[in-house]
SEPA-380248 format. One record per residue (C-alpha): x, y, z. Coordinates in steps of 0.25 Angstrom, whole numbers, padded with zeros to 4 digits, always signed. Each point is the difference from the previous one (the first is absolute). Layout:
XYZ;...
This chain:
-0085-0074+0018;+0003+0008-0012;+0009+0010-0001;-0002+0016+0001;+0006+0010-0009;-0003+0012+0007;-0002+0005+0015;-0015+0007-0005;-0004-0016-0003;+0006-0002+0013;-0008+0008+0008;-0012-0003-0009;+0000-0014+0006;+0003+0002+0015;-0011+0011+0000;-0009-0010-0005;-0009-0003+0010;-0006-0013-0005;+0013-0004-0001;+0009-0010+0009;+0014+0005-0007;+0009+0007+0010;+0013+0005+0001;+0007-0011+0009;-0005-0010-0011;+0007+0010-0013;+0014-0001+0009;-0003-0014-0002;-0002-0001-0013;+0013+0009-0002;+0009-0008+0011;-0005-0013-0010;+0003+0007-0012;+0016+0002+0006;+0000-0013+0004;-0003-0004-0012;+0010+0008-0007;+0012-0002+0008;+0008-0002-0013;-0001+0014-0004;+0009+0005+0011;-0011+0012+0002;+0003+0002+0012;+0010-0001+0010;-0008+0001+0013;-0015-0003+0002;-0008+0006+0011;-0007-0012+0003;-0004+0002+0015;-0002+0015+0000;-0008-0001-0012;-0012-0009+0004;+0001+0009+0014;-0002+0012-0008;-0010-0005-0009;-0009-0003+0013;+0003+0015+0004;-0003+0007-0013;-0012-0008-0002;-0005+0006+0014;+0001+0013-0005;-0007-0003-0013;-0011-0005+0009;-0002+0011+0008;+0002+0010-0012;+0013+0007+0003;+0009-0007-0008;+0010+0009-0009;+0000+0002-0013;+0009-0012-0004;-0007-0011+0009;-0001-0011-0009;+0015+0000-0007;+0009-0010+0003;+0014+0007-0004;+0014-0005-0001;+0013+0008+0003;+0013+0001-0007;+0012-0005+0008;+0005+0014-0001;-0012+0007+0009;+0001+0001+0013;-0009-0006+0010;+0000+0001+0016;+0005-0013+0007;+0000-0007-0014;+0013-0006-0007;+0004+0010-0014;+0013-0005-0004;+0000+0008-0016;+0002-0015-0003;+0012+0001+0004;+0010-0009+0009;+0005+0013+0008;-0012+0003+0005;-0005-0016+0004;-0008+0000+0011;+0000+0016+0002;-0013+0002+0008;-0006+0015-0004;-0002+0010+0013;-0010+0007-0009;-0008+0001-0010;+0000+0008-0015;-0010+0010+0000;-0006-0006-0013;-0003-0013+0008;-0006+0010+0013;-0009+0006-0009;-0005-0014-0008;-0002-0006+0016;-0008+0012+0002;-0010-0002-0010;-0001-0013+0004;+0008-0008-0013;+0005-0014+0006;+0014-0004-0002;+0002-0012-0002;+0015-0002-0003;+0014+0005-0005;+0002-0002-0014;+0013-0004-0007;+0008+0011-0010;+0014+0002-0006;+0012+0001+0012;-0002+0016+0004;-0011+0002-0011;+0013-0001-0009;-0004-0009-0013;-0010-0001-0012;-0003-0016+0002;-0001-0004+0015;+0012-0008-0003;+0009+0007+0011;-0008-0003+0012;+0008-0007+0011;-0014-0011+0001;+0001-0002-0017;-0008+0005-0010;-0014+0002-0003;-0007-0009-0009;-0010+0005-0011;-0013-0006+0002;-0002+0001-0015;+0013-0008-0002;+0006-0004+0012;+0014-0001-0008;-0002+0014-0003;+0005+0013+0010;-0012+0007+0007;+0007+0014-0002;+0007+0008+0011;+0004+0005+0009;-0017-0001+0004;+0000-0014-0005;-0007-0008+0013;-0010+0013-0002;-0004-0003-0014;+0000-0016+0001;-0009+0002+0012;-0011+0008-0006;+0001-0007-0011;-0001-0013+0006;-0010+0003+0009;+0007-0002+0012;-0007+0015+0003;-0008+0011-0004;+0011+0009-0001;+0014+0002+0004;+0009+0013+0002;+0015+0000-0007;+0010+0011-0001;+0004+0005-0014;+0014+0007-0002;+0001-0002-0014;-0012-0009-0003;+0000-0009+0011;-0016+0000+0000;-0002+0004-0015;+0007-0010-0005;-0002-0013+0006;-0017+0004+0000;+0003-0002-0014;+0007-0012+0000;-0011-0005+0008;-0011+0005-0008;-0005+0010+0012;-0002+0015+0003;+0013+0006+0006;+0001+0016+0004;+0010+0008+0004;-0003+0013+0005;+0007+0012-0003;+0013+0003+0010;-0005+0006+0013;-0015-0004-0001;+0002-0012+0010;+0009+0000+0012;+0013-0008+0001;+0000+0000+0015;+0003-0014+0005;+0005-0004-0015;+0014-0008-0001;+0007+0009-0008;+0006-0003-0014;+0001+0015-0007;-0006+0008+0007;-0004+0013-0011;-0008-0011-0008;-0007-0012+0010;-0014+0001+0001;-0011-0010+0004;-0010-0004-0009;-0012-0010-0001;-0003-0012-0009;-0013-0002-0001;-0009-0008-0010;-0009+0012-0003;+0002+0014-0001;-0010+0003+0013;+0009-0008+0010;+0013+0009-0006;-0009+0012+0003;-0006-0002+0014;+0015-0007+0004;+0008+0014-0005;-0012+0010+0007;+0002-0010+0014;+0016+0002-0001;+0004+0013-0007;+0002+0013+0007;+0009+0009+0009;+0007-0007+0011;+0009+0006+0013;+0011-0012-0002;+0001+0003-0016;+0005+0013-0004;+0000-0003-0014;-0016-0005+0000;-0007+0013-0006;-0010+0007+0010;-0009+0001-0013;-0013-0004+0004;-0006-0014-0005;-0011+0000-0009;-0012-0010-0001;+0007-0011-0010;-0012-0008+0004;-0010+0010-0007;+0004-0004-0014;-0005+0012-0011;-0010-0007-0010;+0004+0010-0009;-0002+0000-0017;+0015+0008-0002;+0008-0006-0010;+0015+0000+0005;+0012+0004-0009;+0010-0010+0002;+0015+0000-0004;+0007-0016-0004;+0015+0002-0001;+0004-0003-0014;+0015-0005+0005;-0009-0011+0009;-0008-0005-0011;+0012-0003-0010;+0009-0003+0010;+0011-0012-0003;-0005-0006+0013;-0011-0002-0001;-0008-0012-0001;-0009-0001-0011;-0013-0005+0006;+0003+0010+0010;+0001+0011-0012;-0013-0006-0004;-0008+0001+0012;+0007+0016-0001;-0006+0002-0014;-0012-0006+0004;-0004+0009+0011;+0005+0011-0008;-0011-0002-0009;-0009-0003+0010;+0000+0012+0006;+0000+0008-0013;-0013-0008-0003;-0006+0004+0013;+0001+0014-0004;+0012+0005+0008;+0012+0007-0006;+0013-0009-0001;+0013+0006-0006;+0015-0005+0000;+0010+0011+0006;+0014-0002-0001;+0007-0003+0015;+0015+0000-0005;+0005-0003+0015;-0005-0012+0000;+0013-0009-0002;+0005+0009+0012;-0011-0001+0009;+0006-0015+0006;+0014+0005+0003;-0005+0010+0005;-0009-0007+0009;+0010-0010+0004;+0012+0011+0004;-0010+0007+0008;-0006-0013+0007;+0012-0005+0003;+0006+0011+0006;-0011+0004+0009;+0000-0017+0004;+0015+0000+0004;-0003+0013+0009;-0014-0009+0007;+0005-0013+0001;+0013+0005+0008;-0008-0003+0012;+0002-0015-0001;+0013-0001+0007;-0003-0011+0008;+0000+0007+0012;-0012+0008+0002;-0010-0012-0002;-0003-0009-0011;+0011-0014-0004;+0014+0000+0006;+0009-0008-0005;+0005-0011+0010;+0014+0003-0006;+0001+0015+0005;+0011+0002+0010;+0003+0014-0001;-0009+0013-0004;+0006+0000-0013;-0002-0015-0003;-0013+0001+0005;-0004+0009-0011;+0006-0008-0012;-0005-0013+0002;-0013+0004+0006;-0003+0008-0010;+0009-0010-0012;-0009-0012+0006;-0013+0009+0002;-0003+0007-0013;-0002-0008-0013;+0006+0002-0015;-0009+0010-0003;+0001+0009+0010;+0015-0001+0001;+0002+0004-0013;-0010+0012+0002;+0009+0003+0012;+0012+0001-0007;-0005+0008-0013;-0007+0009+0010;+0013+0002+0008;+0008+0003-0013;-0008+0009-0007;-0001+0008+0014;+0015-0001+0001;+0009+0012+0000;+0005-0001-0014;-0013-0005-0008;-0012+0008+0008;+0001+0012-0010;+0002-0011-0011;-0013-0010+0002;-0009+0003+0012;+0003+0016+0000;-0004-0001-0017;-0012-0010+0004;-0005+0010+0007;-0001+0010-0012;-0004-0011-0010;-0011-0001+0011;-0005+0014-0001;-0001-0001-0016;-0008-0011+0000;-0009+0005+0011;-0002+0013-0009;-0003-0007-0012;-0009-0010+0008;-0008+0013+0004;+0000+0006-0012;-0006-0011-0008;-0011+0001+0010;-0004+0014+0000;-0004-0004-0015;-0006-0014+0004;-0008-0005+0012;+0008-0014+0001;+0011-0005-0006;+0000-0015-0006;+0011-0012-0003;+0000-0015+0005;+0002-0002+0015;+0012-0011-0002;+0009-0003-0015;-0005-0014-0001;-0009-0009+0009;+0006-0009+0011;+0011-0006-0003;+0007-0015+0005;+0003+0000+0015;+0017-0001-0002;+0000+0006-0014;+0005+0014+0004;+0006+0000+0013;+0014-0003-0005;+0000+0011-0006;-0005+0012+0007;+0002+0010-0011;-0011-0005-0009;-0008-0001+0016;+0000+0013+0000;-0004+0004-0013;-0014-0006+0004;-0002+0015+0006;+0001+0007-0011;-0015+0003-0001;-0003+0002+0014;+0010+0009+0006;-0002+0012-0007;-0012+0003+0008;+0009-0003+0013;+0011+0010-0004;-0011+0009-0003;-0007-0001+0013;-0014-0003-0008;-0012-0009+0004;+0000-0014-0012;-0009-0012-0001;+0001-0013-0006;-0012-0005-0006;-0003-0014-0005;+0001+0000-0015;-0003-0015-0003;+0010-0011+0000;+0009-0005-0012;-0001-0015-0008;+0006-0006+0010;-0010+0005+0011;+0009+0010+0007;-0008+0013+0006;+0007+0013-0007;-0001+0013+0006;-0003+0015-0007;+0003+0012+0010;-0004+0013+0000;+0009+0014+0007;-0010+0013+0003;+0004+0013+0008;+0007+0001+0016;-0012-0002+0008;-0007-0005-0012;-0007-0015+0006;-0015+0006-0001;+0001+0002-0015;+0008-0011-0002;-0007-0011+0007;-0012+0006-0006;+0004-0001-0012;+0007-0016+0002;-0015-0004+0002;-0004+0007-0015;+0012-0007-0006;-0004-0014+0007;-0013+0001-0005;+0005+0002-0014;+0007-0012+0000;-0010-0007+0006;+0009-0007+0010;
């Protein structure tokens, strides 16, 4: 059976009268798929059982007509989402074995449309990483290069769909957990704007910037998966009670969009130079095609990855205080009193990574350095939103490469967590802004390694956005 690339194909086949394929027999082909794959690491958990049962049940309702709108897509889950009576550990050793009681609204509403999940996907411990690398179950490999880092924290999300191992998967992106490995991995990854998707059922890492998103292979799935999760929720204040439009309904419109590319970003020290090309190249592109492209100057951008990681940081050291080994989650076996309970539980628990979050988050929250770093990072915050907002009432989107360089060596950059980081400094813009971003493919380097292009619009912004990700995608011919 050959692989599909979108759920509309999907569908196409199992409505297909003539046709003997069924859904039971594409969760085969997706079970086969994994197995075959193992080495990737992709996911942490397969669904195997309850799969082929829901597969039998979906497939009912397809025959009798009152199948949801997602019947047909087989979906995987990053370990981060909740899901009733299902292990979610955040890929973590703290919460091994941590059974969810319930389930994230996101998952609620994919289950209601009838999408099949058929696993839980691996990521970055706590959503904390740029390369999968900090996961308790290892890292991720790059099917383009398997000694090459998927991208993180949303790594087993990206392998998978790139892969094939399903149709589509939904990651969390704090400050490009979704854009970022979709374009290490050659797919499509959208991160909506703050407050378009509920966080209810989420393991938090900061809370003012996490937002779930889709990686898709086409622009159509990103659509239909966004209109199937976004909305108001009871259980998420922050989720916006703005109404949902029809993302599905994509406008066939002629308009040709003004589009702003940070003039920092393309003559940045860092960046690597097929990626600049790839940059250049859909510059000119899109100027060909007619629309309107000019650099603007964005001088906070050597601040925006400080920023991001103060704030980060401290809103992770306030969330992951939980862990404490007493509520649920690992205990150490060498606790013997409350207070030993929580430092070695906690010591033996968390990973590198997150220890060291935990401890930047707890100084720059401390008494005599809030007002210095997180106090400060707040205001830096609020500048780079306003400039972020005011280069968009003079442009409909704004335009730079989704990651420095392409995927790097899996080891290469995690003994020095600095230059990790800095793997952000085109992503987390549009998460300090609280604006929607997607990473488009932009074609792969020499060496055959997907490079990503990303593109911020307006709060509340997906319609046009994803409208116009599709004219992009057919400029390029991709």
């Amino acid at each position: 059976m050959e692989g599909f690339s979108s759920l509309s194909k999907i569908q196409a086949a199992l409505f297909k009268h003539e046709s003997e394929f069924t859904l039971p027999l594409l969760v085969e082909y997706y079970l086969k798929r994994i197995g075959e794959n193992q080495e990737l690491n992709a996911f942490v958990e397969v669904f195997t059982d309850e799969a082929r049962s829901e597969a039998v049940r979906i497939q009912g309702k397809l025959n009798s007509g009152t199948a949801g709108k997602l019947a047909g897509m087989v979906i995987g889950i990053k370990d981060n989402i909740c899901f009733k009576d299902h292990k979610v550990s955040a890929c973590s050793r703290i919460l091994e074995n941590y059974v969810s009681p319930f389930s994230a609204t996101v998952v609620e509403r994919l289950i209601a449309e009838d999408a099949l999940i058929i696993g839980r996907l691996n990521c970055d411990e706590f959503a904390m990483g740029a390369s999968n690398e900090s996961s308790y179950y290892g890292p991720v490999k790059n099917k383009a290069d398997k000694t090459k880092v998927s991208g993180g924290s949303s790594g087993g999300a990206a392998v998978a769909v790139q892969a094939g191992l399903c149709l589509a998967a939904l990651g969390t992106d704090t400050g490009g957990s979704v854009r970022q490995p979709a374009a290490f991995c050659g797919v499509i990854g959208l991160k909506p704007s703050y407050g378009r998707v509920s966080r209810h059922g989420i393991i938090s890492y900061a809370s003012s910037f996490d937002q779930v998103g889709p990686i898709t292979n086409c622009i159509e799935d990103a659509a239909i998966l966004l209109e199937i999760i976004a909305g108001s929720d009871n259980y998420d204040s922050t989720a916006s009670q703005r109404a949902v439009p029809s993302y599905t309904l994509v406008k066939k419109e002629l308009k040709k969009e003004k589009i702003a590319y940070l003039s920092e970003a393309l003559h940045s020290k860092g960046l690597d130079p097929e990626v600049k090309l790839a940059f250049q190249k859909s510059i000119d592109s899109l100027k060909a095609a007619g629309h309107l492209v000019e650099p603007v100057s964005f001088e906070f951008l050597e601040y925006v990855v400080p920023t991001y990681y103060i704030l980060t940081m401290a809103e992770a050291s306030s969330n992951l205080a939980r862990y404490d080994g007493v509520h649920y989650g690992y205990r150490s076996k060498r606790a013997y009193d409350l207070e030993s309970t929580y430092k070695t539980s906690r010591s033996e628990g968390f990973g590198a990574e997150v220890k060291r979050r935990i401890v930047l988050g707890t100084f720059v929250l401390s008494a005599g350095y809030y007002d210095a770093y997180y106090s400060k990072a707040q205001k830096v915050r609020r500048l780079i939103r306003d400039k972020t907002n005011q280069i968009l009432e003079e442009y409909d989107f704004i335009m730079l490469p989704t990651a420095p360089t392409p995927a790097f060596n899996i080891g290469e950059e995690s003994d020095d967590p600095v230059v990790n980081y800095l793997a952000d400094i085109f992503t987390v813009q549009a998460s300090l802004a609280g604006i929607p971003a997607i990473s488009l493919p932009a074609g792969n380097n020499a060496a055959g390694l997907p490079l990503g292009m990303q593109f911020l619009g307006r709060r509340f912004g997906e319609a046009d956005l994803l409208t116009f990700s599709k004219k992009f995608q057919n400029i390029l011919n991709l």
